[in-house]
C-alpha positions in Angstrom: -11.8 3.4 8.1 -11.3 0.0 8.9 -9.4 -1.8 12.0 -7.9 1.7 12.2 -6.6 1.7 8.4 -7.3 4.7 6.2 -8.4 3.9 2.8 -9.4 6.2 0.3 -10.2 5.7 -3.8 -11.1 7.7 -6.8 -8.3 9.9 -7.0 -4.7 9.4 -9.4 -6.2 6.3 -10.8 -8.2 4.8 -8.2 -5.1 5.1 -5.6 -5.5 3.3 -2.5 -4.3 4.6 0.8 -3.8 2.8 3.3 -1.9 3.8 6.8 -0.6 6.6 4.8 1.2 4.5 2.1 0.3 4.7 -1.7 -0.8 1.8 -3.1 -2.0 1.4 -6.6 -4.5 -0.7 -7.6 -2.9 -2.0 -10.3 0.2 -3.2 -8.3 -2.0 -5.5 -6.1 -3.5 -6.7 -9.3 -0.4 -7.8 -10.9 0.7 -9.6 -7.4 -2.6 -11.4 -7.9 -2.4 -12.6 -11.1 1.3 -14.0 -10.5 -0.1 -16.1 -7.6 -1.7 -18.6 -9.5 -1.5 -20.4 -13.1 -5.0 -20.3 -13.7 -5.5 -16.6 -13.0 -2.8 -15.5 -15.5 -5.1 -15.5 -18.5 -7.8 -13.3 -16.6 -8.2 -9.7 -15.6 -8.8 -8.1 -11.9 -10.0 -5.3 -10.5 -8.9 -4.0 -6.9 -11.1 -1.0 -5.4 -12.2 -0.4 -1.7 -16.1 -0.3 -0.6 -18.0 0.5 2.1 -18.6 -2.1 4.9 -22.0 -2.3 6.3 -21.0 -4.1 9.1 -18.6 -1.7 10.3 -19.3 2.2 11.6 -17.8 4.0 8.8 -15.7 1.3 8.0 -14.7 0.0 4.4 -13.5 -3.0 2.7 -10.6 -4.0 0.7 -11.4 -6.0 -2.7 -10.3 -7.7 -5.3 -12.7 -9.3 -8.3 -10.6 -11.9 -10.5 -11.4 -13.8 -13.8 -9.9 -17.7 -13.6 -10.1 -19.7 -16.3 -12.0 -22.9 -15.0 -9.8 -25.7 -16.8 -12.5 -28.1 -15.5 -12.2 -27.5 -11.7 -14.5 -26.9 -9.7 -12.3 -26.6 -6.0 -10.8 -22.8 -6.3 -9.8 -22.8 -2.5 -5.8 -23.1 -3.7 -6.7 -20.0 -6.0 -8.2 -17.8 -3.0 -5.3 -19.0 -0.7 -2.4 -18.3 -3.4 -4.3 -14.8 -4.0 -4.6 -14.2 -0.5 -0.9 -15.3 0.8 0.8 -13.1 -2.0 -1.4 -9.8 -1.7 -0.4 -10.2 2.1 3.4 -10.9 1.5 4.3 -8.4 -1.2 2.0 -5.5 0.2 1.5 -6.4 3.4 -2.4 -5.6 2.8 -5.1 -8.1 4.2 -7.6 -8.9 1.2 -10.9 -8.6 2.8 -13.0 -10.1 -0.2 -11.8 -11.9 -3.1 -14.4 -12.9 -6.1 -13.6 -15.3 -8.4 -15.7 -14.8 -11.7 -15.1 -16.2 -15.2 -13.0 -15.0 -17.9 -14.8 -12.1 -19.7 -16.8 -10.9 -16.5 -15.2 -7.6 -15.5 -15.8 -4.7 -17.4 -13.7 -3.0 -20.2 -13.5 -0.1 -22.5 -13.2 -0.8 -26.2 -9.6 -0.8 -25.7 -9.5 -3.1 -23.5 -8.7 -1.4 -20.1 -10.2 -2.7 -17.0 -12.9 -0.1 -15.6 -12.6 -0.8 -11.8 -15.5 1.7 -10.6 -18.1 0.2 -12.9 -17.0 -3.6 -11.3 -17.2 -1.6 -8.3 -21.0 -0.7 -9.1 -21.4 -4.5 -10.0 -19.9 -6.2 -7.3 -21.7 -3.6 -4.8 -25.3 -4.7 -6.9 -24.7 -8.4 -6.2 -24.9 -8.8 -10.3 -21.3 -11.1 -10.3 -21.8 -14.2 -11.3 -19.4 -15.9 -8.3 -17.4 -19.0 -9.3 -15.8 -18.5 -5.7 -15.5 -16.3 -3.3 -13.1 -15.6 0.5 -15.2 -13.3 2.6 -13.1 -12.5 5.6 -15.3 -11.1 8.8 -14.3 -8.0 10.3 -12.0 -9.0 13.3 -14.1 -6.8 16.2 -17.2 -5.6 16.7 -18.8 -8.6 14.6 -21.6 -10.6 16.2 -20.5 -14.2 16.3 -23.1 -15.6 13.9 -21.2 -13.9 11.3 -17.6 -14.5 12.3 -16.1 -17.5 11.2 -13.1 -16.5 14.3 -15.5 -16.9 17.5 -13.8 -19.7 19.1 -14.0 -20.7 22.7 -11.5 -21.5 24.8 -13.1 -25.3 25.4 -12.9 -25.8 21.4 -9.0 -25.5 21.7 -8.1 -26.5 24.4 -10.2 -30.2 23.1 -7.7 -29.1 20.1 -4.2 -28.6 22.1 -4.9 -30.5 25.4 -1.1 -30.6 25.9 -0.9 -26.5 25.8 -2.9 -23.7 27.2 -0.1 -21.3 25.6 -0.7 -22.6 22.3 -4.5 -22.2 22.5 -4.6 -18.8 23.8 -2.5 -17.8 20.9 -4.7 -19.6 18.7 -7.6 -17.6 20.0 -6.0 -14.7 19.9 -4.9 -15.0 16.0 -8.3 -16.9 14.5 -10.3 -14.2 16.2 -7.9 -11.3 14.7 -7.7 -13.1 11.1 -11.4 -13.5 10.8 -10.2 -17.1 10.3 -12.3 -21.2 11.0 -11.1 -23.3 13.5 -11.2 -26.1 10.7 -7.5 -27.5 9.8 -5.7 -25.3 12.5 -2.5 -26.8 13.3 0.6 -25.6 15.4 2.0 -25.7 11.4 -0.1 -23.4 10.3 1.6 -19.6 8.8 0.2 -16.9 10.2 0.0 -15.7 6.8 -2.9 -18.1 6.4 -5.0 -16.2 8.8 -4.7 -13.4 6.6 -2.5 -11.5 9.5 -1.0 -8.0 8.0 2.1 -6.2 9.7 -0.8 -4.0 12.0 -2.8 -6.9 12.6 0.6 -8.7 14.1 1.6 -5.4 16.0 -2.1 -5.9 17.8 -2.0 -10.1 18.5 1.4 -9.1 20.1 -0.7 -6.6 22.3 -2.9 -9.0 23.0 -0.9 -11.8 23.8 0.9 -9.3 26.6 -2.8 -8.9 28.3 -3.6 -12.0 28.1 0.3 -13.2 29.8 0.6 -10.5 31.6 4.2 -9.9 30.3 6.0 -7.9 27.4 7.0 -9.8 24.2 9.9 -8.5 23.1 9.8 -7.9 19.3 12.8 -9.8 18.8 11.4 -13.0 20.1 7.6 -12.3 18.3 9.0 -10.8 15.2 10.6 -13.7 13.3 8.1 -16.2 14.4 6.6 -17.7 10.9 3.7 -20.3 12.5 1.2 -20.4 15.5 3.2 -23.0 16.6 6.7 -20.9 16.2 5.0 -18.0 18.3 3.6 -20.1 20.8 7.4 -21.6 21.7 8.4 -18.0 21.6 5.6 -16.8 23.9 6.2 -20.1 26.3 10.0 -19.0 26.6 9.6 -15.9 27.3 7.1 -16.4 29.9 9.8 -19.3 31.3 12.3 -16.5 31.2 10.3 -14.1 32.8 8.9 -16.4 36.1 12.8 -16.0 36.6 12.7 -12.4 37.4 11.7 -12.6 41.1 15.0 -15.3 41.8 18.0 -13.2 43.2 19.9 -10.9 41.3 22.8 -13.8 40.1 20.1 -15.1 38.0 18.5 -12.5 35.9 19.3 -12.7 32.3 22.5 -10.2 31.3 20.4 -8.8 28.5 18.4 -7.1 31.2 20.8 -5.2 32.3 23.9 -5.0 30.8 23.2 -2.2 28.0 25.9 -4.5 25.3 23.5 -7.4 25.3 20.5 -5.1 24.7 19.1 -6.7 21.1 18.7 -3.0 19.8 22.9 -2.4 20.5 23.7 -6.0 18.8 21.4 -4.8 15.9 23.1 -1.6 15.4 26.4 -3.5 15.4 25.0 -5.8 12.7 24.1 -2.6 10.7 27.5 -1.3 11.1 29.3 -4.8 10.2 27.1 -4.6 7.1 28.1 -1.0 5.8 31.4 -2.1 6.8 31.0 -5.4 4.2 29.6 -2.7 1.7 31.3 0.1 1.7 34.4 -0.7 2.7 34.2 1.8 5.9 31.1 3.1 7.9 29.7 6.2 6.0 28.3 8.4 8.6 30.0 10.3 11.3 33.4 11.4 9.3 35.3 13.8 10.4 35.4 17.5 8.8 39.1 19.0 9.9 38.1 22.4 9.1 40.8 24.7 7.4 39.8 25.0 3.8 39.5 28.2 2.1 35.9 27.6 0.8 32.9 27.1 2.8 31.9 24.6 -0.1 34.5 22.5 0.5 35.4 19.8 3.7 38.4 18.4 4.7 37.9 14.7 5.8 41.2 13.0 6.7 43.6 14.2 3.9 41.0 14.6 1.5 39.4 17.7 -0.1 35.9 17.6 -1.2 33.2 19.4 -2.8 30.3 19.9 -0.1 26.7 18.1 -0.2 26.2 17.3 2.8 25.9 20.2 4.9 22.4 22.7 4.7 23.8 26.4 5.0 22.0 27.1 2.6 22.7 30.9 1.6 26.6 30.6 2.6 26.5 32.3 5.8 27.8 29.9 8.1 31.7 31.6 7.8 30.4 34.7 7.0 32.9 37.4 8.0 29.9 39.3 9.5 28.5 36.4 11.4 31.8 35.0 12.9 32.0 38.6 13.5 29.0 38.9 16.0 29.1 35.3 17.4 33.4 36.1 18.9 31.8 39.6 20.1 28.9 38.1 22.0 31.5 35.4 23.6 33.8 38.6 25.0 30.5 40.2 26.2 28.3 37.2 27.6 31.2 34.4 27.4 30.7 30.7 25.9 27.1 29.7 28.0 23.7 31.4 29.2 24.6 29.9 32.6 21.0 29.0 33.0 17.2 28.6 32.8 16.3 32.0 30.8 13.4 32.1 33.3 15.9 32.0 36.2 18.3 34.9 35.0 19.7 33.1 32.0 18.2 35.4 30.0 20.5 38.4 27.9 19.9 41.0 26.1 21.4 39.0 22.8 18.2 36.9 23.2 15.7 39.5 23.3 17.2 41.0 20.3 17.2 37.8 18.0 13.2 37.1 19.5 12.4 40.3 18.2 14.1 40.2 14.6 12.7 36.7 14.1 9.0 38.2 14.8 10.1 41.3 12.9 11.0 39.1 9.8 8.0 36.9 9.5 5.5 39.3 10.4 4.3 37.4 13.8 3.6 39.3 17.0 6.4 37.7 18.9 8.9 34.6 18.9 10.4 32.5 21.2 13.9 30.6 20.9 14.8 27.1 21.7 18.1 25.7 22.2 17.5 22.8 19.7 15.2 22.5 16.5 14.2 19.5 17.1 13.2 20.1 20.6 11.4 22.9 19.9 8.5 20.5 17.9 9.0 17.8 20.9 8.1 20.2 23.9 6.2 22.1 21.8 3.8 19.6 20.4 4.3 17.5 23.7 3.4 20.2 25.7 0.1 21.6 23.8 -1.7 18.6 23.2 -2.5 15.7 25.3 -4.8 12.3 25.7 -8.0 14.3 24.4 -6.7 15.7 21.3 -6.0 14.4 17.8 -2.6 15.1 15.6 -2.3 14.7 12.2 0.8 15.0 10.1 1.7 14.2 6.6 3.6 10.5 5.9 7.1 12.2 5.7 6.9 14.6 8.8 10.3 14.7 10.4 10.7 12.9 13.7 10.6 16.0 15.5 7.1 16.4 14.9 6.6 12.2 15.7 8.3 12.2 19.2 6.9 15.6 19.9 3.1 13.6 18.7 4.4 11.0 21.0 5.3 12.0 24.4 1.9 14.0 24.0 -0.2 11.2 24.7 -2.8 12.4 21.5 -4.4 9.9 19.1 -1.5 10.4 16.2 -2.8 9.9 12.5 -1.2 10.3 9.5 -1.9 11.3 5.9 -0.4 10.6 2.4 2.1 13.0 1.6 1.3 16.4 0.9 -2.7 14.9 -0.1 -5.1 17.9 1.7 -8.0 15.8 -0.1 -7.1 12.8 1.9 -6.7 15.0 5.5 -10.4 16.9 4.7 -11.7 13.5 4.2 -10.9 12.1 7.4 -11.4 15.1 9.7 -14.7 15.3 8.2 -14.8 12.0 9.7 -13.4 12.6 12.8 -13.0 15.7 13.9 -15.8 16.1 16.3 -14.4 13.6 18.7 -11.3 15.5 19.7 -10.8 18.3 22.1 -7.8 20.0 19.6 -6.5 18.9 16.9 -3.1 19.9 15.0 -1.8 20.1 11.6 1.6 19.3 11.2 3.0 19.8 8.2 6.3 21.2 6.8 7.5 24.0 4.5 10.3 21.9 2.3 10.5 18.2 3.4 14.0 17.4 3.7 14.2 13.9 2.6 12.5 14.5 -0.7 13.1 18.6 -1.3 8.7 19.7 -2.7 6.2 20.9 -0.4 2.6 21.4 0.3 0.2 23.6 -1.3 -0.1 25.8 2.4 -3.4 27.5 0.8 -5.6 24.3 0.6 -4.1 23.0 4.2 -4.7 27.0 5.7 -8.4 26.2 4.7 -8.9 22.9 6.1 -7.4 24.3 9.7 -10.2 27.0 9.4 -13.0 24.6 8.0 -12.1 22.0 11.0 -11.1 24.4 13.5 -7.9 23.5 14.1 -4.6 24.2 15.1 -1.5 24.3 12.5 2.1 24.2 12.4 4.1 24.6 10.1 8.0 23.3 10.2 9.6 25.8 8.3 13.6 24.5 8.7 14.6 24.0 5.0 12.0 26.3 4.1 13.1 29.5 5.7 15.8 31.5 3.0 15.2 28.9 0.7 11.6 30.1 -0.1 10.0 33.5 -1.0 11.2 36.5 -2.8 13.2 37.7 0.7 13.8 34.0 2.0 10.9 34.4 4.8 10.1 30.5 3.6 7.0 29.1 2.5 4.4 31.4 3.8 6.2 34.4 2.1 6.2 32.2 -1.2 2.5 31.6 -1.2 1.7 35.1 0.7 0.0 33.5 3.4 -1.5 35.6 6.2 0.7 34.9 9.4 -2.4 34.9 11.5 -4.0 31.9 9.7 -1.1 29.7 11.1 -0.6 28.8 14.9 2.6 28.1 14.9 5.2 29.0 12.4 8.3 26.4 13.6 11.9 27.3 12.4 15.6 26.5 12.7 18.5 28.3 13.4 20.7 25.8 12.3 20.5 26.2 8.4 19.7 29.3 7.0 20.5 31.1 10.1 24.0 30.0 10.1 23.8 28.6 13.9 22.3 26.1 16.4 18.8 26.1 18.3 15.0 26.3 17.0 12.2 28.8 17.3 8.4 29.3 17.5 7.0 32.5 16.0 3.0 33.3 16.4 0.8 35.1 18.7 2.4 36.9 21.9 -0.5 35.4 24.0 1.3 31.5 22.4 5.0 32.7 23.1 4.3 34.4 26.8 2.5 30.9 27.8 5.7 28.7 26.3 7.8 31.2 28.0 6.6 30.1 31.8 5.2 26.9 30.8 6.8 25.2 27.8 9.0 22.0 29.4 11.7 22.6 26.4 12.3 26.1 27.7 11.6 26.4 31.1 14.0 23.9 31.8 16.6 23.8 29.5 19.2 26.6 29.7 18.8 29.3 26.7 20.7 29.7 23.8 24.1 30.3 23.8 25.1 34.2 23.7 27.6 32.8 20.7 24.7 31.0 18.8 22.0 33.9 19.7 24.4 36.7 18.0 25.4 34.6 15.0 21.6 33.9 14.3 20.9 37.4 15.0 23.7 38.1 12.4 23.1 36.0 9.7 19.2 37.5 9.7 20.5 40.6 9.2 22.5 40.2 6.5 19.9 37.5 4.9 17.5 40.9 4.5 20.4 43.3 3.4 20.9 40.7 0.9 17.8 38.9 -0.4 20.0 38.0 -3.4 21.3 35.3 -2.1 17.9 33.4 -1.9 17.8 34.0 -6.1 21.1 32.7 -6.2 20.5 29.3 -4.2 17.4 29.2 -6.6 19.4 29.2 -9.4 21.9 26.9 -8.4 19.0 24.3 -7.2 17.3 24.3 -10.5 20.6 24.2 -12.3 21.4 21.1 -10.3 17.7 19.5 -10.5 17.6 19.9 -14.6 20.9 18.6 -15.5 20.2 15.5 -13.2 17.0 15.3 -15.2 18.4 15.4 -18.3 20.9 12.8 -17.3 18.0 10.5 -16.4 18.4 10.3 -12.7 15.4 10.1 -10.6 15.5 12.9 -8.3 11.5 12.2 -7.6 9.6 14.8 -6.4 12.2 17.1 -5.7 10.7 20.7 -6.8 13.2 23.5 -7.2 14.3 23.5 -3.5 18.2 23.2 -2.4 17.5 19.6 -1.4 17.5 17.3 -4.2 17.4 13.4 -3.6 19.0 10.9 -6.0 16.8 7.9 -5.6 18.7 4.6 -6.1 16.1 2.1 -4.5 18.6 -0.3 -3.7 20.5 0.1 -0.4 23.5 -1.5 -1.4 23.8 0.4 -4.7 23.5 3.8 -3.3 26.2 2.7 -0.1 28.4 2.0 -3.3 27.7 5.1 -5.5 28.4 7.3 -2.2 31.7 5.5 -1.9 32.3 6.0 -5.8 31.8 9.7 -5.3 33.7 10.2 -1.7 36.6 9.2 -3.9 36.4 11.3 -6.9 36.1 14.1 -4.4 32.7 14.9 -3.2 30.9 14.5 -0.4 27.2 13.0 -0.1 25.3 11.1 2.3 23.7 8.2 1.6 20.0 7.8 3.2 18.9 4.3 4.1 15.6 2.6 4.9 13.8 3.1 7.7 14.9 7.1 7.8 13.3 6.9 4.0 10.6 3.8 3.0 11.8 0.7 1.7 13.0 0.5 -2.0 13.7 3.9 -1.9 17.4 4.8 -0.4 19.2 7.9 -1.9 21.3 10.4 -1.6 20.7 13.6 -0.6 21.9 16.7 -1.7 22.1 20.3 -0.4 22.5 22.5 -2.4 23.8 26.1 -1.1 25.5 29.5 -2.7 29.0 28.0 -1.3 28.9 26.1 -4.7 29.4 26.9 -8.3 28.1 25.4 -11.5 31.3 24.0 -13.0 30.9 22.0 -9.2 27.8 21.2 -9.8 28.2 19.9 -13.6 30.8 17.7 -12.5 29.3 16.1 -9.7 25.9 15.2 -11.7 28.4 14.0 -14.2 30.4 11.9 -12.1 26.7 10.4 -10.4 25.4 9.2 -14.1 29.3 7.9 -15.1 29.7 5.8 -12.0 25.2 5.0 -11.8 26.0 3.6 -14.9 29.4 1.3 -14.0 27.3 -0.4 -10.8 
């Protein structure tokens, strides 16, 4: 660990993690040897060590022939290096030696051997030509920090503004940066700031003010000088809080002058510009005679955007039980089920949910994803630790969130990476929680539950397990991922599910322990104060569970149809990237404004799938996303991989 970033090495090719992103080694070294012309003859080697000056800490490096072309000042070299590692990864080089051509080892074919430079650089055996050391930010006695600046230094510097030296203090000290050459011009690249870095001299800059910074004032701010202006009007602005009411700003009160509205709009005016019409909240009319199939305006398309998975969403049985439940209960619980909201309907489906996963007992939620908000919120608090894999769902964020618990996360799916760090850590939390999920719904694989059921018992932890694309799309029976990997219901906590795929209905559920459940039941925030499920949505759940066991088919049929999906888009050379047999099957495009136009192109040959855009997925990596459920058929499914490749292919 290091200022709170994760890195870890010597697995798939020396990958670097860091804040749970991927980062290959050999990407940073490519964006190194671009920076500068003398570098591009050379070879480079980026690995991580351990820092001795920091607890545990480590160190981010990078060791870089230049050919010497008779100079003998490399300081442009070490900045260029630096200022383009920082900009295209948004990783802060700790150390960067400069050696000459021919330094860093090789095999016989001539590929760079990064752990034996590793061994060299940590021996002291380079031969330096130069070298950009940068001092750990805290913690550091001020003999070795090149960042320990006073507050008479600057102010000698900037007699004209306190605001400007304080936010000079604030950034050299967080860089690891001299004084020397400091200018209101200078970037705040220079200082080696990363994104966190900048996310924590914002922080500061509020203690120090006494104020918030809104993020759309700090954000775009480029130079020390920039951000001082921006920290000087908002402080101007904000002195103008205790006038009367006539004079505070609009965009503190009126909600269409909030920045975070105006942004939205900006997003929408862009789709707009791009797709012709905004994407997202069309309009299903209902009426068709296949459940595969929606009806959006006069238009009738084949259906990718909807998860009922095994088809039972207009089953006759299901529709069945939900209008019978409204002529017994009518349309609403009426309350709190603690407060005599609770029917008999509700008991029943508790029961058959426990029954079918092989838990003790189960409790039902009106929403999935405030089931893994209360729940989570609820269990853990200021003294515990949660840790969830880089693409849990933002159930399981908010729910880490409004706990109050130190949140970590880990690379996707990597148990290596999450033994690693609670070996670390683990003894400095009260509890600690797994989260992980059974099928992640943005990218359709999942985790191997074995090696993460041994880590909760090795670190004595708590797990959950989200099992909401998971449950009847995995196992022999459709009882979801534990089923698949025959997995002892006991060795998980909390098994987390929806009723609102599989299930054919609306709400969430916890199933585990009936010592867990009776506590939720009189305590959990989610439940005790919420009304219960509607009668409606508790009998078609009910329903659609039993038919799901009186026909287990089903879940061989969705396999079929997923894998019949996922192998012609293969073979078609579409990047469906780590999708792995499950009914949801991405379509990565990278670029946002591509995939906006290929979801258009498909919407009007006649099928329906949504396009997913950064920040819901990382950056280069928009798709679209497609569920695939036993509504469709394979001449559908030909055809629409078809029609992605012939119109991929025309952008």
């Amino acid at each position: 660990m290091f200022e709170d970033e994760l890195y870890i090495v010597g697995r798939w090719d020396d990958l670097i993690i860091v804040r749970g992103l991927n980062h290959h080694p050999q990407d940073i070294e490519a964006t190194a040897r671009r920076s500068h012309s003398l570098l591009k003859p050379g070879f480079e080697a980026a690995f991580a060590v351990d820092d001795s000056r920091e607890d545990g800490g480590q160190r981010l490096v990078l060791v870089q022939e230049v050919a010497r072309n008779g100079e003998t000042d490399f300081t442009p070299v070490l900045e260029a290096i630096r200022e383009a590692v920082l900009v295209e990864h948004g990783l802060a080089l700790h150390t960067i030696v400069l050696v000459r051509s021919g330094t860093i080892p090789r095999t016989s074919s001539g590929k760079v051997q990064r752990r034996a430079c590793r061994a060299v650089f940590l021996a002291g055996e380079l031969k330096v030509l130069a070298e950009y050391d940068r001092a750990p930010s805290r913690g550091a006695p001020a003999e070795t920090t090149g960042a320990t600046v006073s507050m008479e230094q600057l102010a000698q510097c900037f007699p004209d503004s306190s605001v400007l030296a304080t936010v000079c203090q604030h950034a050299l000290t967080l860089g690891g940066a001299a004084m020397s050459g400091v200018s209101p011009e200078t970037p705040l690249t220079a200082l080696g700031l990363d994104s966190l870095q900048r996310v924590e001299l914002a922080a500061r800059l509020e203690k120090s003010f006494a104020c918030r910074l809104p993020e759309t004032e700090f954000t775009p701010t480029q130079t020390l000088g920039e951000l001082a202006s921006a920290v000087r009007k908002h402080l101007n602005g904000h002195s103008r809080l205790s006038a009367p009411a006539c004079r505070i700003p609009r965009e503190h009160y009126d909600f269409v002058r909030f920045p975070e509205y105006n942004e939205l709009k900006r997003y929408e005016r862009i789709l707009k510009a791009v797709a012709g019409e905004n994407p997202y909240f069309r309009v299903d009319e209902g009426g068709t005679s296949s459940a595969g199939i929606a009806r959006i305006g006069e238009h009738d398309l084949v259906n990718f955007a909807v998860y009922d998975y095994i088809g039972l969403a207009r089953d006759a049985e299901v529709v069945a039980a939900a209008k019978a439940a409204i002529d017994r209960y009518g349309t609403s619980a009426g309350a709190s089920r603690l407060v005599s909201g609770e029917k008999r309907v509700h008991r029943d489906l508790e029961q058959a949910l426990a029954a079918f996963l092989g838990t003790a007992a189960a409790i039902v939620f009106v929403s999935g994803h405030a089931t893994n908000v209360t729940i989570i919120g609820h269990l853990l608090g200021p003294e515990d630790l949660i840790v969830h894999d880089a693409l849990a769902h933002n159930s399981i964020i908010q729910g880490a969130q409004l706990s109050g618990a130190t949140r970590r996360v880990f690379a996707h799916n990597d148990w290596l990476a999450l033994d690693a760090f609670l070996s670390e850590v683990r003894h400095r939390y009260r509890r600690v929680l797994i989260a992980i999920e059974g099928v992640y719904s943005m990218d359709g694989d999942y985790p191997e539950l074995p090696r993460f059921v041994e880590l909760k018992k090795k670190h004595r932890a708590l797990m959950l397990v989200d099992e909401a694309h998971s449950l009847g799309t995995m196992g022999s029976t459709g009882r979801g991922i534990g089923e698949h990997f025959g997995t002892d219901r006991a060795d998980v906590d909390l098994w987390m599910g929806t009723l609102s795929k599989s299930l054919a209905s609306c709400g969430g559920f916890i199933a585990g322990s009936s010592d867990l459940v009776e506590y939720l039941a009189y305590t959990a925030p989610g439940f005790v104060y919420s009304v219960g499920v509607s009668p409606p949505n508790a009998a078609a759940a009910l329903a659609a569970l039993t038919v799901l066991q009186a026909q287990p088919h089903r879940v061989s049929r969705l396999h079929e149809l997923s894998v019949h999906f996922l192998s012609l888009a293969r073979e078609e050379g579409l990047n469906t990237g780590a999708s792995a047999g499950t009914p949801v099957i991405p379509v990565i495009i990278g670029n946002s404004v591509k995939t906006l136009r290929l979801a258009r192109a498909l919407f009007d040959r006649g099928i329906n799938v949504q396009p997913i855009l950064p920040p819901v997925v990382p950056e280069h990596s928009a798709r679209l996303r497609f569920f695939i459920t036993t509504n469709h058929t394979e001449a559908q499914i030909r055809n629409t991989v078809g029609a992605i490749a012939h119109e991929l292919a025309r952008l």
